[in-house]
C-alpha positions as CSV (number, residue, x, y, z in Angstrom):
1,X,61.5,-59.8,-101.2
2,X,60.1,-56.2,-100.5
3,X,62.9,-53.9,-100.4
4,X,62.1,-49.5,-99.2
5,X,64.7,-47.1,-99.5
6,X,64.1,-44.5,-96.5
7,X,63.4,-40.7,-97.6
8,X,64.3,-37.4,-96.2
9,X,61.1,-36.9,-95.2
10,X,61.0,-39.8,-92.6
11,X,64.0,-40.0,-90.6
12,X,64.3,-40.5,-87.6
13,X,61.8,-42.7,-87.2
14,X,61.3,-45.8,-85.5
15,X,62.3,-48.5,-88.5
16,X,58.6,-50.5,-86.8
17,X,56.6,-47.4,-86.6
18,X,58.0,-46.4,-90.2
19,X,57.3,-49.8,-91.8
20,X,53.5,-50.2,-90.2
21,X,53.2,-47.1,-92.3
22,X,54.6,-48.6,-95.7
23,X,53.4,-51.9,-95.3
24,X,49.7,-51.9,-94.6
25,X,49.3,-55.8,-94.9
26,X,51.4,-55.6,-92.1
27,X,50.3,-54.7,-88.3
28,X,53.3,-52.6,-85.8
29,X,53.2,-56.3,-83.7
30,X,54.1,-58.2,-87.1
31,X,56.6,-56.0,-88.2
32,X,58.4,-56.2,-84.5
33,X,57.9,-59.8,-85.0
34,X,59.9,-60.0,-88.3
35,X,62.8,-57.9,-87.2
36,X,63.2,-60.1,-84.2
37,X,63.1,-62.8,-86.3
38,X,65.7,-61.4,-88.4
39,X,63.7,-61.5,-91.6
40,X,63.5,-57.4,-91.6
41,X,67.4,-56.0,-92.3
42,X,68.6,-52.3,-92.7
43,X,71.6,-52.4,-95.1
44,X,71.6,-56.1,-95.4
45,X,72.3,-56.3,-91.7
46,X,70.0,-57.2,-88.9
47,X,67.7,-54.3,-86.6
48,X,66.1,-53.7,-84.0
49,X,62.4,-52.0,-83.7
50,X,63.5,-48.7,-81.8
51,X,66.0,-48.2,-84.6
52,X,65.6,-44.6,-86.3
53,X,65.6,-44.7,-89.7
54,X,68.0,-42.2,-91.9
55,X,67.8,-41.0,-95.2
56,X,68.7,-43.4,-97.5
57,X,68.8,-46.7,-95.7
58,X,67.9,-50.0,-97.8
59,X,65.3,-51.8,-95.8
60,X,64.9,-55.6,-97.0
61,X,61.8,-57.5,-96.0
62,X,61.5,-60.6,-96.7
63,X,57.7,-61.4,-97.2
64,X,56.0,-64.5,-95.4
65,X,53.4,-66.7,-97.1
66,X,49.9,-67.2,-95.4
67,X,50.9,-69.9,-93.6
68,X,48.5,-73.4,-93.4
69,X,47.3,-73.2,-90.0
70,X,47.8,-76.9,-87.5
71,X,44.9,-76.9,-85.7
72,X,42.2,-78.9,-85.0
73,X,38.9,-77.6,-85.6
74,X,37.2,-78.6,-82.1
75,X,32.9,-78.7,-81.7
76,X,33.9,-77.3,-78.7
77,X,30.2,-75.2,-77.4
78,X,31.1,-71.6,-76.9
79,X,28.2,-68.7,-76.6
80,X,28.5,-66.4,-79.6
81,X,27.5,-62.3,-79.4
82,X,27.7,-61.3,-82.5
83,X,29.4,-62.3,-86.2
84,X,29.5,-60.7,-89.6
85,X,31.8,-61.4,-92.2
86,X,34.7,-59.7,-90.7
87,X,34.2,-60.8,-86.9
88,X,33.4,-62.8,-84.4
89,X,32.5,-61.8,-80.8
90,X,32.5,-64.5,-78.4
91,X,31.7,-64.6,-74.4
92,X,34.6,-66.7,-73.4
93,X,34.0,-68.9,-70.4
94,X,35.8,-69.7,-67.6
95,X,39.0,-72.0,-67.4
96,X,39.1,-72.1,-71.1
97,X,42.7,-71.1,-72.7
98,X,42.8,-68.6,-75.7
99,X,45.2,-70.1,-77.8
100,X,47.5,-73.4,-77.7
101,X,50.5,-73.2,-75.7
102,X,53.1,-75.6,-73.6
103,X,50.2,-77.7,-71.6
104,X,47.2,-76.7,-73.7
105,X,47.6,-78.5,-77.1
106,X,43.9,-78.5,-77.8
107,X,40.6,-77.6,-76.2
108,X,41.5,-73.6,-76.5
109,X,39.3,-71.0,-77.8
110,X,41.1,-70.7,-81.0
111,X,39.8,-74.7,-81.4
112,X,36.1,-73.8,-80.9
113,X,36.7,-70.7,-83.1
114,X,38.1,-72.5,-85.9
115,X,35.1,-75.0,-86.0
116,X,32.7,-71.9,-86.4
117,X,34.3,-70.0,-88.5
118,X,35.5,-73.0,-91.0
119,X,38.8,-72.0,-91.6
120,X,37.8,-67.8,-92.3
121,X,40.5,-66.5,-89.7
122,X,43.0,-64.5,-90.1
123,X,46.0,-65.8,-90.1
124,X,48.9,-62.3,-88.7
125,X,48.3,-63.9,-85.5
126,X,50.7,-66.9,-86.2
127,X,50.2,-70.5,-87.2
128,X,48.9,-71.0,-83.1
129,X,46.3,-67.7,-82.8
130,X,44.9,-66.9,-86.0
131,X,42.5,-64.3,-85.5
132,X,43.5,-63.2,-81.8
133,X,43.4,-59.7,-81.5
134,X,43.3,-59.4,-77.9
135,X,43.3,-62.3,-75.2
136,X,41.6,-63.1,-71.5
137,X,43.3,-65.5,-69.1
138,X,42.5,-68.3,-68.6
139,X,40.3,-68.4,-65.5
140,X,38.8,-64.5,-66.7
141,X,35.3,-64.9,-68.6
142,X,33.8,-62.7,-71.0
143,X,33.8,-60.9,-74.5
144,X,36.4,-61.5,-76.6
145,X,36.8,-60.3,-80.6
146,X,38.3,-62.5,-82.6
147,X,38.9,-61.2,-86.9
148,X,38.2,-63.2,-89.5
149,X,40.4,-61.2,-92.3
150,X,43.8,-59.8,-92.2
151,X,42.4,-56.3,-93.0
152,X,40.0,-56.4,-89.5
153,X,43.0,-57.9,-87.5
154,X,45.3,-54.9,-88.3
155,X,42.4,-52.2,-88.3
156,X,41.6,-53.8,-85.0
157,X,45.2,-54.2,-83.4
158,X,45.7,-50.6,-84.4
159,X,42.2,-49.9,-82.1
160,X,43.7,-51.7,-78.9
161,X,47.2,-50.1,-79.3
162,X,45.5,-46.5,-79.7
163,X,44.0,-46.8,-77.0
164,X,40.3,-46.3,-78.7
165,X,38.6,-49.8,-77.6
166,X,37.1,-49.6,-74.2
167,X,36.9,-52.6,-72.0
168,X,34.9,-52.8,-69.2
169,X,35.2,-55.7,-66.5
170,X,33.4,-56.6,-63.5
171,X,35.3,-57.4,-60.3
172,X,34.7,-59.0,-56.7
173,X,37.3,-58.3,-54.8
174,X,38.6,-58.4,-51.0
175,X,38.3,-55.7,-48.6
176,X,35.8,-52.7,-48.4
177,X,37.5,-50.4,-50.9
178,X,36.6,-46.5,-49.4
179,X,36.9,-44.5,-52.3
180,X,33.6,-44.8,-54.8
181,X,36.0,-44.2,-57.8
182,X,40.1,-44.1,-58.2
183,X,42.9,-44.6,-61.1
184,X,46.3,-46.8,-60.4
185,X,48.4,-45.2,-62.3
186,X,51.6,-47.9,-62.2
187,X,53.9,-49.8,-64.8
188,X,53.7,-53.1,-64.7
189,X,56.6,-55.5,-65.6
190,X,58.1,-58.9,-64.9
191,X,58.3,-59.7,-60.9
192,X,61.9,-59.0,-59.1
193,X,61.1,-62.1,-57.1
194,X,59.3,-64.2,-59.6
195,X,59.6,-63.9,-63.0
196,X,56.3,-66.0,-63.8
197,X,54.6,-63.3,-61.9
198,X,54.2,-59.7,-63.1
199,X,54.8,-57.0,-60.3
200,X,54.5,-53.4,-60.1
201,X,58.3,-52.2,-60.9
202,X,59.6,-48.8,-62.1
203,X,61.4,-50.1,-65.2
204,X,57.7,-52.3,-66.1
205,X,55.7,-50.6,-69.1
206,X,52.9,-47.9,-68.5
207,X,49.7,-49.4,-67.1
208,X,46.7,-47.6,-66.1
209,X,43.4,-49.0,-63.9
210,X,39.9,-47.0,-63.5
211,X,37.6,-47.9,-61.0
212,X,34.4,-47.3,-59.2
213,X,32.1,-49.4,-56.6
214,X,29.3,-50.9,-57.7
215,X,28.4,-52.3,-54.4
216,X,30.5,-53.3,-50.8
217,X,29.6,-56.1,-48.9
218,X,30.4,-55.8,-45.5
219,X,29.5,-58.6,-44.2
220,X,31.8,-60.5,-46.3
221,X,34.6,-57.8,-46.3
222,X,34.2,-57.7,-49.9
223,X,33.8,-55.1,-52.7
224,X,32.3,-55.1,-56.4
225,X,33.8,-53.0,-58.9
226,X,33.5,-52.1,-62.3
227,X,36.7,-51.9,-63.8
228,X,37.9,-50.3,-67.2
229,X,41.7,-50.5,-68.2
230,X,43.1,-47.8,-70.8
231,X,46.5,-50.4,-71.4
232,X,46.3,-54.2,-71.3
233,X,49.6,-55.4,-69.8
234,X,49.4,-59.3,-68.6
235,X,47.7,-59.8,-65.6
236,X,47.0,-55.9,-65.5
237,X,43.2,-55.5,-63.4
238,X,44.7,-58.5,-60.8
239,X,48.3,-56.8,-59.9
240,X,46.9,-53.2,-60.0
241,X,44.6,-54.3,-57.4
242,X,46.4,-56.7,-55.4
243,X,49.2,-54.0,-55.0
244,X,46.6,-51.4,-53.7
245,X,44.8,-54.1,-51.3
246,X,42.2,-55.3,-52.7
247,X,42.9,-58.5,-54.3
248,X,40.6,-60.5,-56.7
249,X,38.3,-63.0,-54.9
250,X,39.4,-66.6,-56.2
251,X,43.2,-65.3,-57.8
252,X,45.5,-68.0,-56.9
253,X,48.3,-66.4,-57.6
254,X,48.3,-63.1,-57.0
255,X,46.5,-63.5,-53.2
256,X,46.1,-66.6,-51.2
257,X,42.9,-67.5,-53.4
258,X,40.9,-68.9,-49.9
259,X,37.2,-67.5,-50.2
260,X,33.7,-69.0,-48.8
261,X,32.8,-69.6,-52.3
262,X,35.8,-72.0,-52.6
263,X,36.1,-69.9,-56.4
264,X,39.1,-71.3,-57.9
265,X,40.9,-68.8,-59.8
266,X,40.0,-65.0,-60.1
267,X,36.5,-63.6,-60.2
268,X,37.0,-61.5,-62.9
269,X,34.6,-61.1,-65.9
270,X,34.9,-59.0,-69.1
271,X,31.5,-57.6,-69.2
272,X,31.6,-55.2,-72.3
273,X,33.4,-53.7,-75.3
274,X,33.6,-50.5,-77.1
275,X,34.9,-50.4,-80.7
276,X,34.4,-49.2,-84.2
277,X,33.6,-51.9,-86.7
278,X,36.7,-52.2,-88.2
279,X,35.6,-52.1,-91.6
280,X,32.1,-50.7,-91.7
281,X,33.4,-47.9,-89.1
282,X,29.4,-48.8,-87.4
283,X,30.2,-48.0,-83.2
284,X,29.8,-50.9,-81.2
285,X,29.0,-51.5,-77.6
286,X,28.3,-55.4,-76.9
287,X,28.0,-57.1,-73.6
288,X,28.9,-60.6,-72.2
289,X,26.5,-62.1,-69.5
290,X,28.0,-63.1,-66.2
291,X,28.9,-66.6,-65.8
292,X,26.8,-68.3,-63.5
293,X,29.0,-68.9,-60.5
294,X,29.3,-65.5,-60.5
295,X,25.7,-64.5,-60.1
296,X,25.1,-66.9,-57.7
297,X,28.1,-65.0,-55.4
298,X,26.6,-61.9,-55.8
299,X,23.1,-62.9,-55.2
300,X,24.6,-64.8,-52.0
301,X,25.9,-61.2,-51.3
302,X,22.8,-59.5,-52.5
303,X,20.8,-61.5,-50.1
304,X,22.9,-61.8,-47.2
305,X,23.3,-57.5,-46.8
């Protein structure tokens, strides 16, 4: 049990900002975590993360054990971009799920990951995502950092939530989009009409799209775009552009998903990412490879102009 008695110099601030500060073993997504789970109290009673903290409050925290991680280490082949002791930067393929969930016991990234790495992940991402940092859908290819230790995780979380990793995708979408580059500027939240959709809706959370053509296809009514996303809300790149008219080729659930290619799910690839190392600080810029399917498209395309 960790108890902090708040100073005059922090008040008023938020009790999970305040506590990411004090606790550096712990990441801002942890600490919200804990409080939720009621294992964080202010005065021996229970919080919530936007709570401001005044002078002299008794914060209790009770501290979690690394916990032993049920997973099955799967020899599952994955295409790895780069490793060191600290990470592991992996071009995740198509169809594959990042983590276990309802449906998906087994046969996820995190399986494949695990029989690499031997056990050397780190374990803030919970007993079902150790070492996630950052996650693709399912049916989106392409680089993906996983962390090995708890110090990359948080150094790395801290990255994405700054805003100071840049991710780049590649898009085929439908339509011949006019302008050669544009922002969509709109939150994004849970769907009014279906709430295992997300929508753009005023009350969603801040979400912003950058985009420029890489090539249009008229023949095909198609465009492809290079897209690079400043926030990652769920499902971000596919609503954005759905709600502007240009829906990803393939995305069953966000358009009709009918195409010539008969692509099941969205043709979306994460083609390259921007970090610092997050311990040696080195910059780096690595890139995924295009899945096949998807070079054969655009070569169709390519060939067909």
């Amino acid at each position: 049990m960790k108890q902090i008695i708040v100073d005059k110099e922090n008040i008023n601030k938020r009790i999970d900002a305040y506590l990411a500060i004090k606790s550096k073993d712990l990441s801002r997504v942890a600490i919200q975590r804990l409080i939720s789970e009621e294992k964080i109290l202010v005065n021996n009673k229970k919080t919530k993360s936007s709570y401001k903290v005044q002078e002299g409050d008794l914060i209790t925290l009770e501290e979690e054990k690394p916990k032993e991680v049920d997973l099955k280490a799967q020899d599952i082949p994955i295409e790895i971009i780069y490793e060191d002791n600290d990470i592991i930067v992996v071009n995740k393929p198509k169809g594959m799920v990042v983590h276990p969930a309802n449906g998906n016991p087994d046969g996820t990234l995190v399986n494949a990951i695990m029989a690499i790495c031997k056990g050397s992940l780190s374990g803030i991402g919970g007993e079902l995502r150790p070492g996630i940092v950052h996650r693709l859908d399912k049916d989106t290819s392409g680089i993906l950092i996983v962390a090995k230790n708890d110090k990359a995780h948080i150094v790395l979380s801290n990255q994405i939530k700054n805003h100071e990793v840049q991710k780049t995708y590649i898009a085929l979408v439908r339509g011949i989009v006019k302008e050669n580059e544009a922002t969509i500027n709109m939150p994004i939240g849970r769907s009014n009409k279906d709430r295992k959709k997300m929508d753009v809706v005023k009350t969603g959370k801040d979400a912003i799209t950058h985009f420029k053509v890489l090539e249009r296809y008229h023949k095909h009514n198609c465009t492809l775009l290079e897209v690079r996303i400043e926030t990652g809300r769920t499902h971000q790149i596919r609503v954005h552009l759905s709600h502007i008219g240009y829906p990803v080729v393939g995305d069953e659930v966000y358009s009709s998903g009918k195409n010539e290619w008969n692509i099941k799910g969205q043709a979306l690839h994460a083609k390259s990412l921007k970090f610092k190392h997050p311990i040696t600080k080195k910059e780096m810029f690595l890139e995924a490879r295009l899945p096949k399917y998807f070079e054969n498209v655009i070569h169709d395309l390519e060939s067909d102009k």
